[in-house]
N, C-alpha and C positions, 0 to 999 in steps of 0.2 A: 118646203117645210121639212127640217128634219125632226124626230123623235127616237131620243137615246133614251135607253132604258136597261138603268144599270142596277143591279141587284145589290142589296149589302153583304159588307164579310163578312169572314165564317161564322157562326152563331158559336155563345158557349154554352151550347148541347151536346147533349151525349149523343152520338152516331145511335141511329135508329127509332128517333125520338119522336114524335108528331108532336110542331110546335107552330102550327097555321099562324093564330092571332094569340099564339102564347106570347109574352112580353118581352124575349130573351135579350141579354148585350149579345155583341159581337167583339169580335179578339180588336182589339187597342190598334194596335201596331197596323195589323190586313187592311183597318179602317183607315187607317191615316196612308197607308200607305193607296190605299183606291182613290184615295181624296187626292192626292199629290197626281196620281195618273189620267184621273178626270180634268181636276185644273190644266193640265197642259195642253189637254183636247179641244176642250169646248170654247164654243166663240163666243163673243162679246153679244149682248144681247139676249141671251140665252132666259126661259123662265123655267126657273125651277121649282117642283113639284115632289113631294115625299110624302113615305107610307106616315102614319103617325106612333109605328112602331120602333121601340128603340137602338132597336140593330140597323135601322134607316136616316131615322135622326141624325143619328149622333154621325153619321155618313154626310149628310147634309150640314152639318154644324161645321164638319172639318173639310169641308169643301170652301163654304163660306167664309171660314178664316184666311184660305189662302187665296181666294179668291172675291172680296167682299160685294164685285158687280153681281155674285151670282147669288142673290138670296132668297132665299126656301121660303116656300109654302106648305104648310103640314096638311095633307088632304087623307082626310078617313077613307076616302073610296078605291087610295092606290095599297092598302092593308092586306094582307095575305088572306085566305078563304079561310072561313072560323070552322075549325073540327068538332065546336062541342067540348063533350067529354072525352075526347079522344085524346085533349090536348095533355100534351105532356107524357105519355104514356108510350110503352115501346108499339113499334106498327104489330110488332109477333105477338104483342098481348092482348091487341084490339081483338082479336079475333079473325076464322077466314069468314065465319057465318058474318060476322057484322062488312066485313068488307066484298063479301060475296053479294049482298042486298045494297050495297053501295051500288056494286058495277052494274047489277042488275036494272037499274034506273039511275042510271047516274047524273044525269039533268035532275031530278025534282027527289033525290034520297037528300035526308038533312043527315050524315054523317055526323055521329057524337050527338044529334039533335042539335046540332053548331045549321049552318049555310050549306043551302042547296048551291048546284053548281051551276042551273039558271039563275040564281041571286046573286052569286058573284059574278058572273057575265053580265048581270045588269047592271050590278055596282061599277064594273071596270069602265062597262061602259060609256056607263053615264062621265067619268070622268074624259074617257077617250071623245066624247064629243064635245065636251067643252075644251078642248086645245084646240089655242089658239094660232092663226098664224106666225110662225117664225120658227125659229128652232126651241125647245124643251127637252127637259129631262127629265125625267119619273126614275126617283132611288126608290126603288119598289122591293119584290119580292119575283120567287120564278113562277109561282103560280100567277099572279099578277103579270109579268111580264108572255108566258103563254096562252092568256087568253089576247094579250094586246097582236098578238101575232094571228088568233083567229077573226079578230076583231080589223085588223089589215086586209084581210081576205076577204071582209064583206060579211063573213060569219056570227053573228050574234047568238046562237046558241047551236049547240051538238046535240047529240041523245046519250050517244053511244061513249064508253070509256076508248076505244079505239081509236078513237076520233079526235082526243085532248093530245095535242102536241108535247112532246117527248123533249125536243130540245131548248134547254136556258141557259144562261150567261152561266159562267163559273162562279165563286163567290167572289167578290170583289173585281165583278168583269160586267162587260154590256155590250146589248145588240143595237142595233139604229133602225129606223124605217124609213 
């Protein structure tokens, strides 16, 4: 079994923006142009799986045009982690006190009052256990895509902020399992 998981283009946000399960597009061109460098990787057979956010979609749509064996599935549980009220807002405006009690408990704080980060580890989860035999692709997010990578390890939840992996796919790139 493999599992690709590739992230969407770049968002059009503003740099330092917190945009979890904000709704945002992605740049046209990045998008089409990830679509074009997926299509010529992936094998025949392949099931495909997406966030049901639009900067993922629309990744998934421009895959499936050049590609029409490979046709998407919209799955809520591969969506980026919901911040709340945080969404949209610069990370320096959040506050350090409101991201100081994040880190503080960072499994079971609802950031923004949005999703704990055991709720999206369970969310992901649930989706990582329902893959099925053969090869797939999840066009996700990198928050989504570093828990699939703790979730490879056996790991179903952390405690600690120390603990949440650090490295994702570039924008319009992906890692494999």
């Amino acid at each position: 079994m493999t599992l690709w998981l590739a992230r969407h283009a770049q968002p059009l946000v503003a740099p330092g923006i917190c945009y979890g399960a904000l709704d945002v597009a992605a740049d046209v061109q990045a998008t089409q142009a990830a679509a074009e460098k997926l299509a010529a990787l992936l094998p025949t057979c392949c099931a495909v799986r997406s966030s049901t956010l639009q900067r993922c979609e629309r990744l998934a749509q421009a895959l499936s045009a050049l590609r029409p064996d490979l046709t998407p599935n919209f799955d809520p549980r591969l969506r980026e982690m919901d911040f709340g009220s945080w969404e949209g807002q610069r990370w320096d405006a959040i506050g350090q006190t409101a991201l100081d009690a994040w880190t503080a408990d960072f499994a079971r704080h609802h950031p923004g009052g949005g999703e704990s980060l055991a709720e999206f580890m369970q969310r992901v989860g649930s989706a990582w256990d329902a893959i099925e035999p053969g090869n797939t692709l999840w066009i996700t997010h990198a928050g989504v895509v570093r828990a699939a990578g703790l979730l490879a390890r056996g790991l179903r939840q952390i405690e600690r902020a120390d603990q949440w992996p650090t490295a994702a796919p570039g924008y319009g790139e992906w890692f494999t399992f």
